[in-house]
C-alpha positions in Angstrom: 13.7 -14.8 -23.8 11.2 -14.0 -20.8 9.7 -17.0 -18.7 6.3 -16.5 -19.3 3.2 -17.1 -17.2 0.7 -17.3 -19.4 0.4 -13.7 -21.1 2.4 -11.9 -18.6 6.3 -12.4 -18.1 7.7 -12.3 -14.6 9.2 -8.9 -14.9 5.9 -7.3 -15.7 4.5 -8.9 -12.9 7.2 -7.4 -10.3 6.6 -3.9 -11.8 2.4 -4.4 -11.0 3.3 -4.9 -7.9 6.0 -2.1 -7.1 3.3 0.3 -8.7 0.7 -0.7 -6.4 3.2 -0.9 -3.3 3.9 2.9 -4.9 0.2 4.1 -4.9 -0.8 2.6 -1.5 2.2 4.1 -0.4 1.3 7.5 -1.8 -2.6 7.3 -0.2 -1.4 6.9 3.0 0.5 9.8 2.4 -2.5 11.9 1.3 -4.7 10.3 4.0 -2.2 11.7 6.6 -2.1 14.8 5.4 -6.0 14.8 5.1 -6.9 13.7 8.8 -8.0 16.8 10.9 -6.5 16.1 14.1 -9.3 16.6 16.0 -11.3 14.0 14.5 -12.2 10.8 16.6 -10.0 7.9 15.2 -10.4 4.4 16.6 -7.1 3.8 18.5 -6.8 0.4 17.3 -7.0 0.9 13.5 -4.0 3.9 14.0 -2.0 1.4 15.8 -2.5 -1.1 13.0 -1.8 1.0 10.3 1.8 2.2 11.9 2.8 -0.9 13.0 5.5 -2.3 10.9 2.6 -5.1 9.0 0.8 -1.4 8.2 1.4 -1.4 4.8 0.6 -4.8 4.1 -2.8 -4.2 6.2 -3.8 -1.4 4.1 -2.9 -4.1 0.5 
C-alpha cells in the first residue's frame, strides 16, 4: 500500500516532477533552436542559463 500525502502518493509526486524536469528540458531545447544568432542577448542571463544551476534557474 502507497504512503500517502494527502490525495497524492509519493510516487505520483516523483513522476510530476520528472515531467516538468522533461518539459523545461524540452523548451530550452526549442528556445535554442529558436534564437537568431544575431539577436542582442544579455551576456549575463546566457551565462546563467548554461551554467551547471541552469536548469534549476529556468524551474
Amino acid at each position: 500500500m502507497p504512503v500517502l500525502l494527502g490525495p497524492f502518493s509519493w510516487s505520483m509526486m516523483g513522476l510530476t516532477a520528472l515531467v516538468a524536469v522533461v518539459v523545461v528540458v524540452i523548451q530550452m531545447g526549442i528556445s535554442g533552436l529558436l534564437v537568431s544568432p544575431t539577436e542582442t542577448q544579455n551576456d549575463e542571463i546566457m551565462a546563467l542559463i548554461h551554467s551547471p544551476l541552469g536548469l534549476l534557474t529556468l524551474v
